[in-house]
N, C-alpha and C positions, 0 to 999 in steps of 0.2 A: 679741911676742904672736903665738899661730898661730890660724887660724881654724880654731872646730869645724867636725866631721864635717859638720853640720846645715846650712854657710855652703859648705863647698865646692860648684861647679859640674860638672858630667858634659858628657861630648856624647853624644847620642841622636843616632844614624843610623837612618833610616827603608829599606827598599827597598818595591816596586823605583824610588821615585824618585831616591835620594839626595840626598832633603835630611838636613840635619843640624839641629840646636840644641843650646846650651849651658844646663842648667836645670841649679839647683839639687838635691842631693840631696833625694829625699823627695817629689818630685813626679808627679803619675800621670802613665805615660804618655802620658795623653789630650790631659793639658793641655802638654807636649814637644812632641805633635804640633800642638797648635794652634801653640805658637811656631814651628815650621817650616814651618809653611802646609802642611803634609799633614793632608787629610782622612782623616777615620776615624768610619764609621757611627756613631753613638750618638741615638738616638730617642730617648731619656731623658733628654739633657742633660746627663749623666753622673755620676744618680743611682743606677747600679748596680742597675737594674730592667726591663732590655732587653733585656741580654746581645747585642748585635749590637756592639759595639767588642772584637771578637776578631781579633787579633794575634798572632803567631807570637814569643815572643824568641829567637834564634840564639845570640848571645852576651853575658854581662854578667849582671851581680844583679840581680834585682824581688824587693821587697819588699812583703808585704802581697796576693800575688796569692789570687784565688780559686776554687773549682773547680764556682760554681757556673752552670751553661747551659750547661758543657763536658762532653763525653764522655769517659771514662779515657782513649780512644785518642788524642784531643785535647791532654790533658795532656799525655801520653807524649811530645806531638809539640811542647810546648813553647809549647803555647796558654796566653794568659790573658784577662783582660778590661781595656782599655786605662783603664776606668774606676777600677779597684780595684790593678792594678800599679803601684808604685811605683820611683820610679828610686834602687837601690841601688849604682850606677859607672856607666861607658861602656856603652853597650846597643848592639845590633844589633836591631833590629826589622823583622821584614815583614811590609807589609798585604797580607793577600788579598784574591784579587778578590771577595769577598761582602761585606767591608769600606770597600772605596774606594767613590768617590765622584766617576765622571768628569764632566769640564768640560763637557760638552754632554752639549744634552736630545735624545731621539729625538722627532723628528717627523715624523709621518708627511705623504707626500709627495702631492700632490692625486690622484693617479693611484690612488695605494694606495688612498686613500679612496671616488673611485668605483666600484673595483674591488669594494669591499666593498658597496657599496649607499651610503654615509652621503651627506650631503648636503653639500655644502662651501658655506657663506655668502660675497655677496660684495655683501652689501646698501651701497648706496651713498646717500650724501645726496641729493637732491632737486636742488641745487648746490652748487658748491664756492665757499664763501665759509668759510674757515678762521677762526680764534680769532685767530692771527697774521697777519695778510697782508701783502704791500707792495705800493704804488702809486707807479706812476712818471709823473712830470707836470712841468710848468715851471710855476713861480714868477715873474709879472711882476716885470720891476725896478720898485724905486720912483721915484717921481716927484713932482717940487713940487707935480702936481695929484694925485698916490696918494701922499701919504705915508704909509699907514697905516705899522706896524707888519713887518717879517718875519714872527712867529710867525701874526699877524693874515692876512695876505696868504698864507699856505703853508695857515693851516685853510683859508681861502676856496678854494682849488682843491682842497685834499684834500675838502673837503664835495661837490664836483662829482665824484667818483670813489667816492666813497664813501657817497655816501645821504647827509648829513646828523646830525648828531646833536653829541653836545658833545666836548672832549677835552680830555686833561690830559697836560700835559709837564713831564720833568723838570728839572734846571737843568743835566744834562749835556747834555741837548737844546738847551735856550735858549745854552749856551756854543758849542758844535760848528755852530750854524744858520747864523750870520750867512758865515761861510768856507764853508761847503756850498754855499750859495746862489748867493755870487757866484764862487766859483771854477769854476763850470759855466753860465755862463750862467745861472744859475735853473732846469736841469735837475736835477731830486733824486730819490730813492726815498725812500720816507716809509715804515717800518714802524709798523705800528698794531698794538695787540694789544686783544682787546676784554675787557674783566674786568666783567661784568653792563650793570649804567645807562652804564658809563663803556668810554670808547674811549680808550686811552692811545697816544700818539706816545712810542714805544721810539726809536726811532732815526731822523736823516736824515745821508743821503749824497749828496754829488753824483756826476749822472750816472746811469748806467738800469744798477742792478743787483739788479733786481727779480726776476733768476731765475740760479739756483734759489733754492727757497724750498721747507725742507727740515721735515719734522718728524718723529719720533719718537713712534710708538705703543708703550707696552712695558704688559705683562701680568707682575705683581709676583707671583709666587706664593709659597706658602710652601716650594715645593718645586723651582720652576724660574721664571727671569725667562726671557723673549719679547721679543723687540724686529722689531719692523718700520718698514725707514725708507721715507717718504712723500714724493713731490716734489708739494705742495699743488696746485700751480695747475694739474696733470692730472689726481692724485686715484691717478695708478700708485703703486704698490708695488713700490719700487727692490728690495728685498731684505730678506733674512729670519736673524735668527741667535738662535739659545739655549744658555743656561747653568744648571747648579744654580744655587739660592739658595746663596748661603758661608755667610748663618746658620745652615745645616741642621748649621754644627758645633757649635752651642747646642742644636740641641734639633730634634726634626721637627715639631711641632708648636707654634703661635700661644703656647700657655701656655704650653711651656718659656722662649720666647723671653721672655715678660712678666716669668715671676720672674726668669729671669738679669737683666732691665734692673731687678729690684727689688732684687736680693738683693747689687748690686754697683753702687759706684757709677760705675765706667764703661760700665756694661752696656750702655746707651742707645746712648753714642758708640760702643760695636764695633758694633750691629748694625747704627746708622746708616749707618757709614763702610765694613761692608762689602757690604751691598744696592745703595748708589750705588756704588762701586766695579762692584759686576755690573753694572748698569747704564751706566758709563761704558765698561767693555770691553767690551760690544756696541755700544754707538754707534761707538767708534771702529773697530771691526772689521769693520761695516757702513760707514765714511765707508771707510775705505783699500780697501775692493773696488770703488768705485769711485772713488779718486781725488780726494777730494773734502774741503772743509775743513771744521770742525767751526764755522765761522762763518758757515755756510748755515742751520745746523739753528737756526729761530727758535723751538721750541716742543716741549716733551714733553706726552705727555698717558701720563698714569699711570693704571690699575688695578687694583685687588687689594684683599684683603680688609681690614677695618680695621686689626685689629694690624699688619700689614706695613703700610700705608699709615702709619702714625704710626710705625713705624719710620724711613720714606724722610723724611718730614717734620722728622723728631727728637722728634715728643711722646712725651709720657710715656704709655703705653698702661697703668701701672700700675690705672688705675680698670675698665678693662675685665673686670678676671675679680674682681673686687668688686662684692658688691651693692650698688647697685642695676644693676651691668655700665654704666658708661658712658664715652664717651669722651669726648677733648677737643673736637674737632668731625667732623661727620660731611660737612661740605660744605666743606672747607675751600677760600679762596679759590686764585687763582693767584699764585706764590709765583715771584722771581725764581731761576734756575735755579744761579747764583753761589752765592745764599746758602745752598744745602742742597749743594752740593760737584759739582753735576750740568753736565760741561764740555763746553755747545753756546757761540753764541755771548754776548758778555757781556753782551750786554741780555734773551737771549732767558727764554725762561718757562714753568712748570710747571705742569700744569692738572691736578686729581684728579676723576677720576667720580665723582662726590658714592655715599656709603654710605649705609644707611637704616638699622641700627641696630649695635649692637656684634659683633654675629653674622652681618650680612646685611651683606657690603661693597659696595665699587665695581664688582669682578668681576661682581657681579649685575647690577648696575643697569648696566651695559657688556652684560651679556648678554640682557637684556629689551630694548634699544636693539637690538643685533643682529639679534634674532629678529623685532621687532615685535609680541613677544605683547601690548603694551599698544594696539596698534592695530586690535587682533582683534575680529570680532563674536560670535564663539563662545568661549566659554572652553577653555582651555590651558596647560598646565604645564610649567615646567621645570626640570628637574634635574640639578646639578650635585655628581655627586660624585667627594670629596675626603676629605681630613682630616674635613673636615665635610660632611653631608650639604645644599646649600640647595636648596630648592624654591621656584617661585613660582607659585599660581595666579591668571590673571585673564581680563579681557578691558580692552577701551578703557572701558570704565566703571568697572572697579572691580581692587585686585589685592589680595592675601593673599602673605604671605611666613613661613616657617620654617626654623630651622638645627636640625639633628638630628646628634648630637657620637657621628656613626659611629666616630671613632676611626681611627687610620691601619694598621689591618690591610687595607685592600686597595689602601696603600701602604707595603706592606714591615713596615710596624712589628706589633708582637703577635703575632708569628708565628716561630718558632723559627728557621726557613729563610728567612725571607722580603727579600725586597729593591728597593729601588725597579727600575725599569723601565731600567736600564743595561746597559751592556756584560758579557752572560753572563748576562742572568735569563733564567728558562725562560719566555716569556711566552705559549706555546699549548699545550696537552695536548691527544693524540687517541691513541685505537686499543689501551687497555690490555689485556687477559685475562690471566687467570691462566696464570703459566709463558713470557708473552713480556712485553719492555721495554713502555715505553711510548713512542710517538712523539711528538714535541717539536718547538718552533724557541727558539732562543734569540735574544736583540738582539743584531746584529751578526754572526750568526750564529757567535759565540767561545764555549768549553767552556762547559760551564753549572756556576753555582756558587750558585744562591739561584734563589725562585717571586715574581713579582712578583704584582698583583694580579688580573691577568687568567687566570695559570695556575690561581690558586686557583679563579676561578670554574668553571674548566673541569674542575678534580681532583675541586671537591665533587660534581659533577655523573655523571664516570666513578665515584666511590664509590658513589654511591648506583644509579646505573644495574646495578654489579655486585654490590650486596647488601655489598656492602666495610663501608656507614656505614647505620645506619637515619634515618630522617626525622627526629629526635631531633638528631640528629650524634652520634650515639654508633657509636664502631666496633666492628663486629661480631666478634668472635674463636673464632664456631662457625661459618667455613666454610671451616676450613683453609688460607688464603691464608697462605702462608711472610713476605710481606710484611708482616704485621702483626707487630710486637712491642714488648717494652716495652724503653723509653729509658732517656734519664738521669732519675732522680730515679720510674724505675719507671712513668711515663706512657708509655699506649702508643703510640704510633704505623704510620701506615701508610709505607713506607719509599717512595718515586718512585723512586730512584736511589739503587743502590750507589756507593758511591767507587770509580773506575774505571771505572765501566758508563756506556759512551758518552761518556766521555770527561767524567763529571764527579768536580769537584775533590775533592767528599769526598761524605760521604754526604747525600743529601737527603730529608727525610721532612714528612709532617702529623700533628703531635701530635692527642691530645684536645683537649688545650685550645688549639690554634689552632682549632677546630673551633670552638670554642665561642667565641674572639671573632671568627671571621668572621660566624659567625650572627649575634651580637650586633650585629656593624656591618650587617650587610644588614638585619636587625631595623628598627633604627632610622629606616632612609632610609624605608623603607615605612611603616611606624608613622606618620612623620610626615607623607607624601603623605595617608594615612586619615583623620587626624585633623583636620587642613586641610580636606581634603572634605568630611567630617561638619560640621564648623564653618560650612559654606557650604550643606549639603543638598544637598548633590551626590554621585553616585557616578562611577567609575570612568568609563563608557557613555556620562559627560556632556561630558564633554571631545574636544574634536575632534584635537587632538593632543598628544603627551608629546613635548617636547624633550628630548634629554640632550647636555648640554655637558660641554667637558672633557675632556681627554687621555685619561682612564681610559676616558670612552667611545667615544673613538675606534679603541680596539685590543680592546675588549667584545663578544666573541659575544652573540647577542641571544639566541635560542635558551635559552641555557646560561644568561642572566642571569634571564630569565622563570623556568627551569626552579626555581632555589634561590630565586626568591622576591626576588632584588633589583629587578628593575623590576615594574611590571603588567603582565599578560597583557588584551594587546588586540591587536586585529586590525593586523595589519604596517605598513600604510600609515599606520597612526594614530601609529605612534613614530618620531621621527627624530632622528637621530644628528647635529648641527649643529655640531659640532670645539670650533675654541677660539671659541664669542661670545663671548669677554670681550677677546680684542686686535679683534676687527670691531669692535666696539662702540666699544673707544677710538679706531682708525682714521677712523669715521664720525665724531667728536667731533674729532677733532684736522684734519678737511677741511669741515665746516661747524659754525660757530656757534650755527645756528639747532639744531643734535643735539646738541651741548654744554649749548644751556639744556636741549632737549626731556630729558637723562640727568637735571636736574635735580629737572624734572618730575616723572620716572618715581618717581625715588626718595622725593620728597614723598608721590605717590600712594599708592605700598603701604605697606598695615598689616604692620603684625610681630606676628607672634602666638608668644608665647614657650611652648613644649611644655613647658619643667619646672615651668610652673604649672597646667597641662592637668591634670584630673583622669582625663581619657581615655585620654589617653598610654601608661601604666602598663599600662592592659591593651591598648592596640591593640598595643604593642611585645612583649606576649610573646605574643598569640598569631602575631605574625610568625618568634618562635624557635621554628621549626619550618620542615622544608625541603618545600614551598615557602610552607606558609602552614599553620595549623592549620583554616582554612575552606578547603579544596579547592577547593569552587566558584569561588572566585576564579581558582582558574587551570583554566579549561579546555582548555586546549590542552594543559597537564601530567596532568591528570586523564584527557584520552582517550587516552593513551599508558599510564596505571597499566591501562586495564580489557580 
């Protein structure tokens, strides 16, 4: 018996990494590429509504390919979409660089960031008493006139070190004690870890090896994991490392990720297994720079938004994008670090910045920690954006919280050109006129091949400043600019870059309708600031200052951001740029206990006020679609440069 056509296997070669896989006939691309472990852009999950999994095939049959978000020249040159090409024999494929997806995140460097103005956080606990700690003490022998107990005898000194309070040990502890003890004289290290009312005894050793005493801050995003490692009992920051998220091969956004863990049933265990993977290759990446064993690190403290947090966990996050949106738990306890695949040492422990609702994660509540806006006497806002837009207004008495579902156009996604913030995105525009280039930098400074989110804000900005786009976002085609003209599928477009002008890879341009979901995602973020304020009787004037957290605003023209209407227009000193709170924030949590409950706190305290039930919503969001605001007065600083 011969096996059908349908059962034979192919190998798909990728460049330029050279991997290979062997997949059956008939399978996309996309998913070839997953089995090789080569990334390939797909925002959509690779529902074929993105078009950013575009690939080059060289050699070999695709079947099933299609021509549409490609340009004829595209074709010509052997493009498809990895989503929709199907493997019909041996393939040769190569991803371009608008397509891949490298291993590290850019961050910028503290210098950069002063340089620019922003404020770098570096808020610290009050003292360092960690979640984890160890204490090192002797243990009297016992005696005809002490016989208590060892376990009895080892609390009684660790209460004299440790304040007092109850504990609970396990029966690897009770088995490993009685040889700890007496093989050192009754010198031991006693690691403690504290999980709310209760103080657990993890581990004893004999002898004083009470330092180091390591922990691990990481920042879960949907788009890039953080890791910062910490030696506790100084409170320094040994070192810094970052990667994409690997789930970003499901999907760029929280929902994609949801139905793949619904619509399949191992879906759950790939994003579980490969989140702690990033997270494992940072930890160990950070322990080998310096040296150092991975049975130091007695503690992670995790942040990020909910779905990714019930990903790292393994819950099921299916309930979240179903009404009534909820999840399994929002606060969930500390979690042994063994059992979710996460390799410190084998007692050590996982600790989550409690979430506040399905839309308002850890991240936040890591970033109100950071900032101290809950300790404020004035009210103040801050904003984070992302995929999703979060906001929180408050002060120490009272906070307000909203996620506004900007959508990931001012990260790569919705946008024809567009691409996350890697090696080759255009990330500054300056200096255009009709009949000369425009001037640029790209990350890395390598060819440019895609506009991440920051270019855009600065492209919307030169359009409109040159009469290019009206306030609308509609592009203008009565001022004779050669640059504008119409695309694929007859949408127009304003062209940035020819293919070959300055050394980029093909041609790059801003549709109509990227126009129109960038507006729609800056829309939103503002919309929802408004309506939050309105909610409270508050205006703009009221607030003593706007935070913006978050990668995207650390590389944000402020200027340019005011100008189209994504931030408020307030006086300079009132907004500040404050990086990543949400790894401070875990940092601060993972070196004192007492900011571990206080995240607790925070998250208890604020309301969530959900906009899709706002009957206001609706119109503050569209008078925000308009560049920079369809009430002008709002922005005065844009307004005195129109007259």
């Amino acid at each position: 018996m011969t096996n059908s056509g349908q059962d034979r296997t192919c190998t798909v070669s990728f460049a330029p990494s050279g991997s290979k896989a062997e997949v059956p006939i008939g399978v996309t691309i996309l998913a070839a590429a997953r089995e090789a472990g080569v990334y390939v852009e797909n925002l959509c999950g690779g529902e074929g509504v993105c078009g950013k999994c575009r690939v080059i095939v060289r050699s070999g049959i695709v079947r099933g390919e299609t021509t549409n978000y490609l340009t004829r020249e595209e074709i010509k040159e052997g493009y498809v979409l990895a989503c929709e090409g199907r493997v019909g024999g041996d393939l040769l494929v190569d991803v371009p660089p608008e397509s891949q997806l490298y291993g590290r995140v850019r961050e910028p460097d503290i210098a950069e960031l002063r340089l620019k103005q922003r404020t770098v956080l570096e808020r610290q606990p009050a003292k360092l008493d960690p979640p984890v700690n160890k204490y090192h003490f002797t243990v009297p022998p016992a005696t005809l006139e002490n016989s208590r107990a060892d376990m009895e005898r080892l609390e009684h000194e660790l209460r004299k070190v440790n304040g007092g309070g109850h504990y609970q040990a396990g029966l690897k502890v009770g088995q490993r004690l009685p040889g700890a003890i007496r093989a050192s004289n009754g010198e031991v290290t006693v690691t403690v870890a504290h999980r709310g009312a209760l103080n657990e005894i993890v581990d004893v050793v004999g002898g004083d090896r009470s330092k180091p005493n390591l922990a691990v801050a990481v920042d879960v995003g949907t788009t890039s994991v953080i890791a910062h490692l910490v030696e506790v009992s100084t409170g320094q920051t040994l070192g810094t490392d970052a990667k994409y998220n690997s789930q970003a091969a499901y999907g760029a956004d929280v929902l994609r990720r949801i139905i793949h863990c619904t619509e399949h049933p191992d879906g759950l265990a790939q994003l579980h297994a490969m989140v702690t993977d990033d997270i494992n290759i940072l930890i160990q990446e950070l322990l080998n720079k310096f040296r150092l064993s991975k049975n130091y690190v007695t503690q992670v403290v995790i942040a990020g938004n909910t779905t990714i947090l019930h990903t790292v966990l393994g819950l099921n996050p299916e309930w979240i994008r179903r009404e009534p949106y909820v999840g399994v738990t929002y606060s969930p306890p500390p979690f042994r670090a063994a059992e979710l695949g996460i390799t410190i040492s084998p007692r050590g422990l996982v600790y989550s910045m409690p979430c506040v609702s399905s839309f308002v994660g850890g991240d936040i509540t890591a970033g109100v920690l950071a900032t101290g806006l809950h300790e404020s006497d004035a009210p103040r806002m801050l904003i984070d954006i992302g995929t999703n837009g979060e906001i929180v207004i408050g002060n120490k008495d009272w906070m307000v919280c909203a996620s506004a579902s900007a959508g990931p156009a001012f990260e790569g996604g919705e946008t024809r050109d567009g691409m996350r913030a890697t090696r080759g995105a255009i990330d500054h525009l300056r200096g255009w006129r009709v009949g000369h280039p425009f001037t640029f930098s790209t990350v890395g400074d390598e060819a440019p091949c895609g506009l991440c989110g920051t270019a855009y804000v600065d492209l919307l900005v030169q359009m409109l400043r040159l009469g290019v786009m009206d306030k609308t976002g509609r592009i203008n085609t009565d001022n004779g600019v050669d640059r504008i003209r119409k695309g694929v599928d007859d949408v127009l477009e304003f062209v940035v870059l020819e293919a070959g002008e300055k050394g980029a890879t093909r041609q790059l341009a801003i549709t109509q309708n990227d126009i129109a979901n960038l507006l729609r995602a800056k829309a939103a973020v503002y919309a929802a600031t408004k309506v939050l304020l309105n909610s409270l009787g508050l205006q703009m004037s009221d607030l003593k200052e706007i935070l913006v957290a978050g990668a995207f605003g650390n590389f944000l023209d402020l200027e340019n951001a005011v100008a189209i209407g994504l931030l408020p227009d307030v006086p300079g000193e009132r907004l500040r740029f404050v990086g990543n709170a949400c790894i401070i924030g875990a940092k601060m949590a993972a070196l004192s206990r007492e900011r571990y409950d206080e995240a607790q706190q925070i998250a208890n305290a604020m309301t969530y006020f959900e906009l899709s039930t706002d009957p206001t919503f609706m119109e503050a969001f569209t008078s925000a679609c308009f560049f920079p605001h369809t009430n002008i007065e709002e922005f005065p600083s844009v307004m005195a440069t129109m007259s």
